[in-house]
C-alpha positions as CSV (number, residue, x, y, z in Angstrom):
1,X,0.0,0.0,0.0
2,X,1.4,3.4,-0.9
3,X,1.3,5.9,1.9
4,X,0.1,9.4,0.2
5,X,1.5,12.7,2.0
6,X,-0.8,15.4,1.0
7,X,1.6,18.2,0.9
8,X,2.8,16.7,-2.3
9,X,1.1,17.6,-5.7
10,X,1.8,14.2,-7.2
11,X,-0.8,10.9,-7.8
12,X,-0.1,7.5,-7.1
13,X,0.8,4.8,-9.2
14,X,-2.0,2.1,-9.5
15,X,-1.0,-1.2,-8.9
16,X,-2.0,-4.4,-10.3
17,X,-4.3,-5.4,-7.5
18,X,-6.3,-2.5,-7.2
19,X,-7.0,-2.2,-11.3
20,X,-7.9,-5.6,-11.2
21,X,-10.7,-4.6,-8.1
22,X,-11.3,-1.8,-10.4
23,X,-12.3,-3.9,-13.2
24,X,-13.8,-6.7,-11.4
25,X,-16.0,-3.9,-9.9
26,X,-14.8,-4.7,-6.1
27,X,-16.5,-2.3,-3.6
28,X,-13.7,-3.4,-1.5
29,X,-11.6,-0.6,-3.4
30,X,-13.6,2.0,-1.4
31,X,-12.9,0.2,1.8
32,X,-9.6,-0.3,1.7
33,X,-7.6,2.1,-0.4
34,X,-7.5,5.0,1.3
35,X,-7.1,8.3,-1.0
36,X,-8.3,6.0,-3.6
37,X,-8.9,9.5,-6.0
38,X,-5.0,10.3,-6.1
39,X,-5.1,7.3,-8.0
40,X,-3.2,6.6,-11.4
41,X,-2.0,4.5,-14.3
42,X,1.6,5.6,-15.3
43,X,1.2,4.7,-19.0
44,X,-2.4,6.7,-20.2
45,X,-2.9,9.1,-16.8
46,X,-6.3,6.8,-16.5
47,X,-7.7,7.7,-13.1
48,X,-9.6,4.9,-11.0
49,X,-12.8,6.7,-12.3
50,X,-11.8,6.0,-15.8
51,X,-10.9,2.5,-15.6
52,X,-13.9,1.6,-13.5
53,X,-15.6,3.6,-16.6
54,X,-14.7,1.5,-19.4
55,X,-15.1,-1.5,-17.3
56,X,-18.8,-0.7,-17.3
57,X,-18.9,-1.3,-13.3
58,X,-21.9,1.6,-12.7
59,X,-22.2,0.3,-8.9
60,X,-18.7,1.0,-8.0
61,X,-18.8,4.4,-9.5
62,X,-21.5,5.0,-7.1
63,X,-20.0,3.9,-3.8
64,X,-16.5,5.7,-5.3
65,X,-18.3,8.9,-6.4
66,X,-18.8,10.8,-3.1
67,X,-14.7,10.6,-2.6
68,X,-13.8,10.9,-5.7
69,X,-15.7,14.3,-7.0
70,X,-12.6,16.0,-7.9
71,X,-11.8,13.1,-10.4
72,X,-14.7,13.7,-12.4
73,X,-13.2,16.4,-13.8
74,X,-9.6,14.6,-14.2
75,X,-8.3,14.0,-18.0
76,X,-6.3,11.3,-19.2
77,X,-3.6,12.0,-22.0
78,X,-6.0,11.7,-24.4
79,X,-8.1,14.6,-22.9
80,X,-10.7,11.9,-22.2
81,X,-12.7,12.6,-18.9
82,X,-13.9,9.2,-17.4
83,X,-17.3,10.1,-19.4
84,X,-15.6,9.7,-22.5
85,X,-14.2,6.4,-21.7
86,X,-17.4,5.0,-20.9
87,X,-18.9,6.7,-23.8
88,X,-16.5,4.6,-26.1
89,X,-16.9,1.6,-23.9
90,X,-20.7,1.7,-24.8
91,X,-21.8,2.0,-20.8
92,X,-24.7,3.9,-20.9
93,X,-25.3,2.8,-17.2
94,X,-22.1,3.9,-16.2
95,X,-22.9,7.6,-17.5
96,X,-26.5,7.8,-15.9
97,X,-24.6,7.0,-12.7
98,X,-22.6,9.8,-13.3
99,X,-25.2,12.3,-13.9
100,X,-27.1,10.9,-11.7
101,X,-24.6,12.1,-8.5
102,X,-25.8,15.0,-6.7
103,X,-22.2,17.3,-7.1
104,X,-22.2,16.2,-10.9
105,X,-22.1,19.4,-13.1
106,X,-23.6,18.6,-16.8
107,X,-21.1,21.2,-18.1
108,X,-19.0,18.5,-18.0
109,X,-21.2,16.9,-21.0
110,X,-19.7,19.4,-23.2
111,X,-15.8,19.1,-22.3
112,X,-13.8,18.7,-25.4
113,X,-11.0,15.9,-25.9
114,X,-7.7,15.9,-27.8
115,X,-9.8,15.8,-31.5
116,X,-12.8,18.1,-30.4
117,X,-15.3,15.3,-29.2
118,X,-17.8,15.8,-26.4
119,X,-19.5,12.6,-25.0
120,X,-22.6,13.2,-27.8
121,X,-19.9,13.2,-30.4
122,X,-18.2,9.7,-28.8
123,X,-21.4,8.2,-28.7
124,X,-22.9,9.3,-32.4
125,X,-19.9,8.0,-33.9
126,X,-20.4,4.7,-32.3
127,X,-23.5,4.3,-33.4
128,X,-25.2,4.3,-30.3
129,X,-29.0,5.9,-30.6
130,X,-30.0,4.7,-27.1
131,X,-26.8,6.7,-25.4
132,X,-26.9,10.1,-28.0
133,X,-30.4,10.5,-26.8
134,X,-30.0,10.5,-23.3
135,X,-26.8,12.6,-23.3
136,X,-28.8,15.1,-25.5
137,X,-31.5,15.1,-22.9
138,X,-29.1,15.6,-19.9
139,X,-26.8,18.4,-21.6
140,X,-28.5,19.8,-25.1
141,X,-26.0,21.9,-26.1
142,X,-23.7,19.7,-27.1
143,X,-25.8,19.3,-30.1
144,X,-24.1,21.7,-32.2
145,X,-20.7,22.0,-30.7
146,X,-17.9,21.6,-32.9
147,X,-14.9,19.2,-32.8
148,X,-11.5,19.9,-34.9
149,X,-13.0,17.9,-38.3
150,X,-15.9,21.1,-38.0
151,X,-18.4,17.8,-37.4
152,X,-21.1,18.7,-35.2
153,X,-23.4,15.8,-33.1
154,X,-26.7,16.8,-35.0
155,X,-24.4,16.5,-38.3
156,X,-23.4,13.0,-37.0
157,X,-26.9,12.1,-35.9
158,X,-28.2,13.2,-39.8
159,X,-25.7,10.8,-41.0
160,X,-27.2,8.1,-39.1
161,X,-30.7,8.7,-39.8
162,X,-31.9,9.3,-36.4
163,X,-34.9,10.5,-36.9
164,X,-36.3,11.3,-33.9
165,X,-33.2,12.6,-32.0
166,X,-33.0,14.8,-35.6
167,X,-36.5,16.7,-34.8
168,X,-35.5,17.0,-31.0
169,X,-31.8,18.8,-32.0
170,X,-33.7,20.6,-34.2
171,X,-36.1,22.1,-32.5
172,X,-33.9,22.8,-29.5
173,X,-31.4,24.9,-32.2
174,X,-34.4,26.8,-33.9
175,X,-33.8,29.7,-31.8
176,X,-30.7,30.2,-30.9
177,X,-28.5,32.8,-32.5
178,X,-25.3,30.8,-31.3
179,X,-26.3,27.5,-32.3
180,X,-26.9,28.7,-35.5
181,X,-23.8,30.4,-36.1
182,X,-21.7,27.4,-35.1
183,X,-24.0,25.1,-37.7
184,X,-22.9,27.4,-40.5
185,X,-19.6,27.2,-39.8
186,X,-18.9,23.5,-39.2
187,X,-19.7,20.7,-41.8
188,X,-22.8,21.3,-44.0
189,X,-26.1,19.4,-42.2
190,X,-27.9,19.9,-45.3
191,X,-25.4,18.0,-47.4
192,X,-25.5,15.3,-45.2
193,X,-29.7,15.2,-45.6
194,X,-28.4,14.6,-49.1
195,X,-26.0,12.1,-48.8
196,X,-28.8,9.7,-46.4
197,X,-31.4,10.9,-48.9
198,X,-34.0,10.7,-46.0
199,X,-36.1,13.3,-47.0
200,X,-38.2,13.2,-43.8
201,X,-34.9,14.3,-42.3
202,X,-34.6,16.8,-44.9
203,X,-37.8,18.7,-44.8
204,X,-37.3,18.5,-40.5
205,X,-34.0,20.5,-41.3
206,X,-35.5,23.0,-43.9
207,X,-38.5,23.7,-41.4
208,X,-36.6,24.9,-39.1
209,X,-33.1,26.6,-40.8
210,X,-34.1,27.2,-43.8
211,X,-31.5,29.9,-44.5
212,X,-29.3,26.6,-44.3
213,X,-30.2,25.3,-48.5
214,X,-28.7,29.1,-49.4
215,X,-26.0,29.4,-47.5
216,X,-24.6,25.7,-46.8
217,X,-21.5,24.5,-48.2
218,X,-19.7,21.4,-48.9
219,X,-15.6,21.3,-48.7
220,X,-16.1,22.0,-52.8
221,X,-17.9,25.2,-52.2
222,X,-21.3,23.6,-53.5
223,X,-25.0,24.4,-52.1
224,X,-27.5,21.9,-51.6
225,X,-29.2,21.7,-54.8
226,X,-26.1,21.5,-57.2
227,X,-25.0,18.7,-54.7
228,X,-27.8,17.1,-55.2
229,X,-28.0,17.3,-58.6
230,X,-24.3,15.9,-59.0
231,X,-25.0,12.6,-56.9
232,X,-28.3,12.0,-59.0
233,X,-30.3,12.3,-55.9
234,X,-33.6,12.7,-57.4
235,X,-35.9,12.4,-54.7
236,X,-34.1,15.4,-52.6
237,X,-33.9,17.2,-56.4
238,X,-37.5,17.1,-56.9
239,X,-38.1,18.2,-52.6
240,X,-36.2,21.2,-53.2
241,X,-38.1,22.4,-56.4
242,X,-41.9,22.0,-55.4
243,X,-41.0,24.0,-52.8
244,X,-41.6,27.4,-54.4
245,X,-38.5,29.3,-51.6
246,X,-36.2,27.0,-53.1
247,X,-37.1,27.5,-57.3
248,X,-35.3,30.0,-57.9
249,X,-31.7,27.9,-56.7
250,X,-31.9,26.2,-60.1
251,X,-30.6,29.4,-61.4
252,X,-28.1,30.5,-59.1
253,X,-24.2,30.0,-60.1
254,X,-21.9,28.2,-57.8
255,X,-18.6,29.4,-56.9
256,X,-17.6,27.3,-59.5
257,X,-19.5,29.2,-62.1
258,X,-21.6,26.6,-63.0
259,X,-25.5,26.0,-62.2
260,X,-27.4,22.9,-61.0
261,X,-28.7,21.2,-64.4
262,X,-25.0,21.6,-65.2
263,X,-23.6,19.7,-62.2
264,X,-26.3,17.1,-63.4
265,X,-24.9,16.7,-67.1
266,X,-21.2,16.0,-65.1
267,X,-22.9,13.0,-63.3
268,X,-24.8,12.2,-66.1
269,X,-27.9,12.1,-64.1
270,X,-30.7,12.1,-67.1
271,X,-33.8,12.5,-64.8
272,X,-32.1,15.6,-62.7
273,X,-31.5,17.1,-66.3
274,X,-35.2,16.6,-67.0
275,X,-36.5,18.2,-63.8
276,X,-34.1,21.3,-64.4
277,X,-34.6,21.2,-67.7
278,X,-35.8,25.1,-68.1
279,X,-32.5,26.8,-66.9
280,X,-30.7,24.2,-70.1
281,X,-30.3,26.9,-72.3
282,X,-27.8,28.9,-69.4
283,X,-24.3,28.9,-69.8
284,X,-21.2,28.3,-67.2
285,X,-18.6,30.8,-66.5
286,X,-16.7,28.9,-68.9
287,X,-19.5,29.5,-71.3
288,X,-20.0,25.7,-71.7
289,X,-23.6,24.3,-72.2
290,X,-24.9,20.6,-71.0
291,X,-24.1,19.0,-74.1
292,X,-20.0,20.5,-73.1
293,X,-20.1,18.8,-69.4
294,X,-21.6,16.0,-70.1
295,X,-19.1,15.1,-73.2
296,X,-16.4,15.8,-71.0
297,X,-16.8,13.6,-68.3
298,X,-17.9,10.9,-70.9
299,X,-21.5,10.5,-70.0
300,X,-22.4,8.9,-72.7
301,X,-26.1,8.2,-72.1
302,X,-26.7,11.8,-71.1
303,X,-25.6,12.6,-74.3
304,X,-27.6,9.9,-76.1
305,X,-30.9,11.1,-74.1
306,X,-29.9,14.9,-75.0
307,X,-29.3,13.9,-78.9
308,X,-32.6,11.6,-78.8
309,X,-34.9,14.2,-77.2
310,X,-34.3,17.6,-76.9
311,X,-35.7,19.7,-80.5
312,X,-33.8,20.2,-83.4
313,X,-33.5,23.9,-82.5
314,X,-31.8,23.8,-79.1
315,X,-29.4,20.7,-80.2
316,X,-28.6,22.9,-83.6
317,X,-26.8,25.4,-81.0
318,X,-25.9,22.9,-78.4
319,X,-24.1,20.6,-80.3
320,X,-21.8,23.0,-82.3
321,X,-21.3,25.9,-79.5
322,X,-17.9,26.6,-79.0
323,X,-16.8,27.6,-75.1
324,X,-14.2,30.5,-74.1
325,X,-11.3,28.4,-75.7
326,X,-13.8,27.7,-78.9
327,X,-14.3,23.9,-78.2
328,X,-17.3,22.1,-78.9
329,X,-18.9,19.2,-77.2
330,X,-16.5,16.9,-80.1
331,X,-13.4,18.4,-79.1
332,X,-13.9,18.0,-75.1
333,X,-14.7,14.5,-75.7
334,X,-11.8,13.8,-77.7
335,X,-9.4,15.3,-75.7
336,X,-10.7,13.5,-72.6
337,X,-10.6,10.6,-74.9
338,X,-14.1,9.5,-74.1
339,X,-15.1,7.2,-77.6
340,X,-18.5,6.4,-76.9
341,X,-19.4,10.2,-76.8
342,X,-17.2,10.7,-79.6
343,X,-19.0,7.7,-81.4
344,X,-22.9,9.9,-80.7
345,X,-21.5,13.1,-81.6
346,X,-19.9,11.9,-84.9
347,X,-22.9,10.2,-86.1
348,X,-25.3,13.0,-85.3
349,X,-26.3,14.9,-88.7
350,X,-26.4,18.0,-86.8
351,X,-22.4,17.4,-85.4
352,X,-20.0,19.6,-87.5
353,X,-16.8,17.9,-86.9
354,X,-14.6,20.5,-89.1
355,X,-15.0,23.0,-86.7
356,X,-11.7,24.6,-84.7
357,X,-11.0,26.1,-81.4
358,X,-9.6,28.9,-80.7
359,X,-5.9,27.6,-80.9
360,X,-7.0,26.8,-84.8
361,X,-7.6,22.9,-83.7
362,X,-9.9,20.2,-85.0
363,X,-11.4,17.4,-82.7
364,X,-8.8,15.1,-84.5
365,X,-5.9,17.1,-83.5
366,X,-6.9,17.5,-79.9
367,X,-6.8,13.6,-79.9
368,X,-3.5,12.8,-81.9
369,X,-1.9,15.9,-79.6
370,X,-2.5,14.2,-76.3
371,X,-2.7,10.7,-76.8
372,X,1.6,10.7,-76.8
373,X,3.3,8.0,-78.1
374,X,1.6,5.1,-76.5
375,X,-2.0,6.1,-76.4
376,X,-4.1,4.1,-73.9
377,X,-7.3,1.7,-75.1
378,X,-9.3,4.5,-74.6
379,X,-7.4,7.3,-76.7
380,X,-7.2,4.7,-79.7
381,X,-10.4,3.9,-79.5
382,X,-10.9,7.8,-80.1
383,X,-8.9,8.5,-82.4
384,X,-10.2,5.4,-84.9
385,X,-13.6,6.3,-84.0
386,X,-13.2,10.1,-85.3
387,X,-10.9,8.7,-88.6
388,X,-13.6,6.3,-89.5
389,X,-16.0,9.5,-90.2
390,X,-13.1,11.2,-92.1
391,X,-12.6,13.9,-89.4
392,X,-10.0,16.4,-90.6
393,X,-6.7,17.5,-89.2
394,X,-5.8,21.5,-89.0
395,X,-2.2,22.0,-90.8
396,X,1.4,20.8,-89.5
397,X,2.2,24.1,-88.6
398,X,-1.0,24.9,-86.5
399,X,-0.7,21.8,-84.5
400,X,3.5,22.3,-84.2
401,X,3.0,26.1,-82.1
402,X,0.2,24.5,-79.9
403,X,2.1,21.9,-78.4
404,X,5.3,24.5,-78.7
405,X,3.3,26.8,-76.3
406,X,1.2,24.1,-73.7
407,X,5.3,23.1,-73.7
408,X,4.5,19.4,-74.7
409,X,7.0,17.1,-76.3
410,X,7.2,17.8,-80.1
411,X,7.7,14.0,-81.1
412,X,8.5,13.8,-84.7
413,X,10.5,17.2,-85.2
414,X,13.1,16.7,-82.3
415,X,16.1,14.4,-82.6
416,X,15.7,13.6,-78.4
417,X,11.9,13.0,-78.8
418,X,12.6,10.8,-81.3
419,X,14.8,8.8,-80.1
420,X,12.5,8.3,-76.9
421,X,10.1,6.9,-79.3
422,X,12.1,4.6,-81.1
423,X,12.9,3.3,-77.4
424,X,9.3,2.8,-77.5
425,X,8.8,1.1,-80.3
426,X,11.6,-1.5,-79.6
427,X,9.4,-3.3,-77.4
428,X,6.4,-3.8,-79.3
429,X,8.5,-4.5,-82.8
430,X,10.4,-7.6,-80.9
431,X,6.8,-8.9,-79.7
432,X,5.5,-8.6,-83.2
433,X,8.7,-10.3,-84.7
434,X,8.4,-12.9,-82.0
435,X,4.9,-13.6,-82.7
436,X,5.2,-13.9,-86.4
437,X,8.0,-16.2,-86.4
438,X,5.7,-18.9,-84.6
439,X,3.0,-18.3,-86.5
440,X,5.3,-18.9,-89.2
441,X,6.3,-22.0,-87.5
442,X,3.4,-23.6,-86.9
443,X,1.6,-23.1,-90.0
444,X,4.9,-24.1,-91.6
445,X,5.0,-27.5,-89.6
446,X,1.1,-27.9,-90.7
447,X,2.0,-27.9,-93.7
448,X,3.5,-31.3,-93.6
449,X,1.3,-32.9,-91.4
450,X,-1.9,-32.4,-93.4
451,X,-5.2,-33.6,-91.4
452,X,-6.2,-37.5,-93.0
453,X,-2.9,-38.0,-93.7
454,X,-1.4,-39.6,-96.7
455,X,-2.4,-42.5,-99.0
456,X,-0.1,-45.8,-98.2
457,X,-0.8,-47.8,-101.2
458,X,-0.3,-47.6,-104.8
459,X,-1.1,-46.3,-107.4
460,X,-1.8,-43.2,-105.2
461,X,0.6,-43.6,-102.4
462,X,2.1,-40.5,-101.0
463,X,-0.9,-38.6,-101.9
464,X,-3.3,-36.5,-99.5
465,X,-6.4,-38.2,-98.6
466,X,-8.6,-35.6,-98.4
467,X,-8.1,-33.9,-102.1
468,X,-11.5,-34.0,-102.5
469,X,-12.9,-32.6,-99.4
470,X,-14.0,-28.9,-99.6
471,X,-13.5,-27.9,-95.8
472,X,-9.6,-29.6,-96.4
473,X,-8.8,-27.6,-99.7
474,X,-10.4,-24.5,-97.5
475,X,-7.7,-25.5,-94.7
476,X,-4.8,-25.0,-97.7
477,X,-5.3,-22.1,-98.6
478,X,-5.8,-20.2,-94.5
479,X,-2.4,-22.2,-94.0
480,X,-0.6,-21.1,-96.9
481,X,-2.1,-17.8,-96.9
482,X,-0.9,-17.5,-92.6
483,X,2.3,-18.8,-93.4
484,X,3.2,-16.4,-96.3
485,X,1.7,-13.4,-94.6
486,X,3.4,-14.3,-91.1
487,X,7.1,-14.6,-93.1
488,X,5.5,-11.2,-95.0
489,X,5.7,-9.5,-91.8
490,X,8.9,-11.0,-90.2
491,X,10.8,-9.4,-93.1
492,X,9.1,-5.7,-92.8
493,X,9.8,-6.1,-88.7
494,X,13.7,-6.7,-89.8
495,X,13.7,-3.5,-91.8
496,X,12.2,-1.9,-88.4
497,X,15.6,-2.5,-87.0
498,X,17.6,-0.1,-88.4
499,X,16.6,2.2,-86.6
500,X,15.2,5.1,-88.5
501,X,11.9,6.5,-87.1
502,X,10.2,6.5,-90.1
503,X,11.2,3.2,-91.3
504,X,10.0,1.8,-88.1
505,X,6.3,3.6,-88.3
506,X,6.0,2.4,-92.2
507,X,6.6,-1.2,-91.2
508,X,4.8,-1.1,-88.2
509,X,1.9,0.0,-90.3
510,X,2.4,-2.7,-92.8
511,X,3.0,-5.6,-90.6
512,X,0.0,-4.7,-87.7
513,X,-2.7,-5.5,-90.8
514,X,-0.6,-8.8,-92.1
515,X,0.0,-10.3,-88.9
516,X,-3.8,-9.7,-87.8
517,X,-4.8,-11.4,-90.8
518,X,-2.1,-14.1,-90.0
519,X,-3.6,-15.0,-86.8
520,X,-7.3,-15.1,-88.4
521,X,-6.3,-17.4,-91.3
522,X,-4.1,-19.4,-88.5
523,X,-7.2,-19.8,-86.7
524,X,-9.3,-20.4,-89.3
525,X,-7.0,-23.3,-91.1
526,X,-7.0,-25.2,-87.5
527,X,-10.9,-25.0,-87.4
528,X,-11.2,-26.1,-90.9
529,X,-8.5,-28.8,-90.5
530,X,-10.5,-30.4,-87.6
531,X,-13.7,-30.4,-89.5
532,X,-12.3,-32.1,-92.4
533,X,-11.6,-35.1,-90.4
534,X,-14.7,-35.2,-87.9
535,X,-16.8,-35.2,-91.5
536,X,-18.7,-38.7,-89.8
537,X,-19.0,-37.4,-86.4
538,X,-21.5,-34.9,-87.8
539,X,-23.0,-33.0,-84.5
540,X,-19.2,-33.1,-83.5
541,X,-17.7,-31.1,-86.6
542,X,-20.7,-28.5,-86.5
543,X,-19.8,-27.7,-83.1
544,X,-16.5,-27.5,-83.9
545,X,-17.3,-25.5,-86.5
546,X,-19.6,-22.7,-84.6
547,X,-16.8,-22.5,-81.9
548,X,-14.3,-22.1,-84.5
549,X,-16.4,-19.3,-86.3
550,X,-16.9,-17.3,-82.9
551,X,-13.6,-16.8,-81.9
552,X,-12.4,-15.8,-85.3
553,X,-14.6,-13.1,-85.0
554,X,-13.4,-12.4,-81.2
555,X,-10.1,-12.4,-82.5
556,X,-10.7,-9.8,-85.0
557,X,-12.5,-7.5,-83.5
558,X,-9.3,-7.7,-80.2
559,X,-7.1,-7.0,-83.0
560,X,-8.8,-3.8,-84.5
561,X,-7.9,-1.4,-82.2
562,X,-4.4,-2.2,-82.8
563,X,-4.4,-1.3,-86.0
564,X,-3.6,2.4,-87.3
565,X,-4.9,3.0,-91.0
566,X,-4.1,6.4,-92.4
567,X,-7.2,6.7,-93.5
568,X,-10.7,5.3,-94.8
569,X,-12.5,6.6,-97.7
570,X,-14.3,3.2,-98.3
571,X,-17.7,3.1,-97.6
572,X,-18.0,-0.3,-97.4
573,X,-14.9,-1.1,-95.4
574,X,-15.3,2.4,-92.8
575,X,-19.2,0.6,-92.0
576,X,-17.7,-2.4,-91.7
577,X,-14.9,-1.2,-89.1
578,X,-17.7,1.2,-87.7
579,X,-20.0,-1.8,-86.3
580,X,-17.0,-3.7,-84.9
581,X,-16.1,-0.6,-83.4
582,X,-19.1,-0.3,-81.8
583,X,-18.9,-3.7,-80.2
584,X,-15.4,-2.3,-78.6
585,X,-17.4,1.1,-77.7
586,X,-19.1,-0.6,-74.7
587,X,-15.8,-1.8,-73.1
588,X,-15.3,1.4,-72.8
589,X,-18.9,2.7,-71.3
590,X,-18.7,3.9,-67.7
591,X,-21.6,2.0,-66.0
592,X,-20.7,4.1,-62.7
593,X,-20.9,7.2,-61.8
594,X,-18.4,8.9,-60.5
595,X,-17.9,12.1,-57.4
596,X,-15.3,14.1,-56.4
């Protein structure tokens, strides 16, 4: 037993037998430790208050309580009074004993720890309705204090979806001048009605602070409704505008410059758009319309719903108006390398693909520009979907003193550039070479060993069985053809190494094609080969057949995007590559939508 002198200002260590009475919940300790308040751990500062606390032992508080008054107010290192630790420890009992003591002060509710938290705060963040609405009850104020995130309980209780405790904060902040001021400044409650989209909770909030949906903000500087609108929240969208206070918010410009309907075209939120739809024909700051926002963040189906239904009139100025910097919907989209949009635009009538920005750039450019050397799925898929409509380039010259001035890499013009991209293009030119060679080595070694084999007797011996079969002289002509073309493009690869730039581009641009083609025939000889010689296992060579037939096709349309043409005039062939290219599209198609 430690003997305490009381003309010392120090506590006293607690031992191992007394923390275990204390978490046992031994009235003993009050019998037989004398000066049991001077009482501490040496690691947290934890008084015997605090550890009988979070031990949930509510009947030794009360025997320890009249002895130990000046401990309620004691704080550990975390700041934590022995409230907070049974806050956290989920004791609810333990707390009501507390209160409950006649020299208890409920100011003591609204102490603060190390991050900000009162009690209300501990106990909203662990989920505990039960405990929030008690300590609300016992010390209301805490209701809108802030902690050092700016979260205030009633925010945290929003969150949550308490309901009831809600209407009672609420209507106990109504009123007061200094609850309201510390609700504006500290995370926005209104925002967080959003986020549950519990409307009842909502319309609770806007009855009694109404001057909240004008003036709240989230950490992006958005009110409520453009908020709203972003995350596609419909039902809180359609609250706000039947109530006539709040109509006129669909025409009010963020600090962002921007105005609700617009926030819904960046989330691609198609039902928003429709309830906003009268303020569609305002501009941002950045004079961009919602055909502009909702191409550059690649919300395809807004688009497609904006091109499907809005009147010719509005989409005859939507479609072609040019921003501050003079792009149109087509050149944000192709600069964010977003295909499907691209793909709508570009097949829209109306969609003038000719048309230049400011810097003197077509939609074409802006993709080639910043796609770089290795251009990502995405950014080919782009820039074959604009070249299959025959969109134009600007001159050499025009594109040259853009990138000059943004101070991008001028590939093509200087010697360092382009020696970075033949660095590049080492890589994929001894893949291709490698690939090739098999394929040239396989079909070679088919060649040989021809499916039915060979005649063993006279006077045809020597001689293929199968001359006579169709699906045989079919598998010929795919293994001859893949051979040929595979030793075709082994030969252009080993010009590729010699190291000049352009060689490398011009036989990268005639072997891509061959060796695609390669690969098909390849495919096609082995399916053709095997149906030759299951001709009496008919149900067997069909299936065979259909399998065969599939992933031809799968392979093809894989290997398109990796092919570059210069151009395509052909009618025929562009539709062709067009459909296949639509089939890639939706790889590509954001299902999600995305908030920042």
């Amino acid at each position: 037993m430690y003997e305490y002198d009381p003309g010392e200002n120090y506590s006293i260590p607690i031992d191992g037998k007394l923390y275990k009475l204390l978490v046992n919940g031994s009235i003993d300790v009050a019998l037989k430790y004398n000066n049991v308040s001077k009482y501490k751990c040496n690691t947290l500062k934890n008084s015997v208050l605090h550890i009988a606390a979070g031990a949930g032992q509510d009947e030794l508080i009360k025997h320890i309580l009249p002895s130990c008054e000046e401990v309620i107010s004691w704080k550990n290192n975390e700041d934590d009074l022995a409230l907070h630790s049974a806050a956290k420890a989920g004791h609810c009992k333990v707390l009501k004993a507390f209160t409950a003591h006649n020299g208890f002060s409920k100011a003591l509710l609204g102490s603060k720890n190390k991050d900000g938290n009162t009690v209300l705060h501990i106990a909203l963040q662990k989920n505990r309705e039960n405990m929030a609405q008690f300590l609300f009850e016992e010390y209301p104020e805490a209701c809108y204090q802030l902690n050092y995130k700016m979260v205030s309980p009633l925010y945290l209780a929003i969150k949550f979806g308490y309901e009831t405790l809600v209407k009672n904060m609420l209507s106990y902040t109504k009123d007061k001048r200094d609850a309201m001021a510390a609700l504006s400044n500290g995370k926005s409650l209104v925002h967080a009605a959003i986020d549950t989209g519990n409307t009842v909770i909502l319309h609770e909030l806007l009855s009694n602070h109404k001057d909240l949906i004008k003036y709240s903000l989230d950490e992006e500087g958005r009110t409520p409704l453009p908020y709203a609108a972003l995350t596609g929240n419909l039902e809180v969208v359609e609250y706000l505008m039947q109530d006539k206070e709040f109509e006129d918010c669909a025409y009010e410009i963020d600090k962002e410059g921007s105005l609700p309907i617009h926030k819904a075209a960046s989330g691609g939120n198609i039902e928003v758009i429709n309830i906003l739809g009268k303020a569609k024909q305002l501009l941002n700051n950045k004079d961009q319309n919602v055909l502009h926002l909702a191409a550059a963040s690649g919300r395809s189906q807004a688009v497609s719903h904006v091109l499907k239904n809005w009147n010719d009139l509005d989409l005859e100025i939507f479609i072609n108006q040019k921003d501050v910097d003079g792009n149109t919907p087509l050149h944000l989209a192709s600069q964010h390398f977003h295909p499907r949009v691209v793909y709508l635009l570009t097949r829209d009538k109306r969609c003038k693909c000719k048309l230049k920005n400011k810097d003197g750039l077509t939609a074409l450019d802006l993709a080639e520009i910043h796609c770089g050397s290795l251009p990502t799925f995405e950014a080919r898929l782009t820039w074959m979907t604009l070249r299959y409509v025959n969109a134009p380039r600007s001159t050499q010259s025009t594109r040259i003193k853009f990138v000059k001035r943004e101070g991008m890499e001028v590939l093509k013009i200087n010697k360092e550039n382009d020696k970075y991209e033949l660095e590049t293009y080492k890589g994929r030119v001894d893949t291709l070479l490698l690939v090739a060679t098999l394929v040239a080595t396989v079909t070679f070694a088919a060649g040989f060993t021809l499916p039915g084999g060979y005649e063993q007797s006279d006077p045809n011996k020597g001689m293929v069985v199968l001359t006579q079969n169709w699906a045989f002289k079919v598998f010929v002509f795919t293994n001859t053809f893949a051979m040929y073309s595979s030793i075709l493009v082994v030969v252009s690869l080993i010009w590729a190494q010699l190291g000049d730039l352009k060689l490398v581009l011009i036989s990268m641009r005639f072997a891509m094609p061959l060796l695609i083609i390669s690969l098909a025939m390849m495919s096609l000889a082995f399916m053709m080969g095997l149906f030759a010689v299951l001709k009496t296992i008919t149900w067997l060579s069909y299936v065979v057949f259909g399998m065969g037939s599939l992933f031809v096709l799968i392979v093809l349309g894989l290997s398109i995007p990796l092919y570059n043409p210069s151009y395509i005039k052909n009618p025929v062939k562009r539709f062709f590559f067009s459909k296949i290219l639509l089939l890639l599209l939706l790889v590509c198609e954001k299902k999600t939508v995305e908030h920042t």
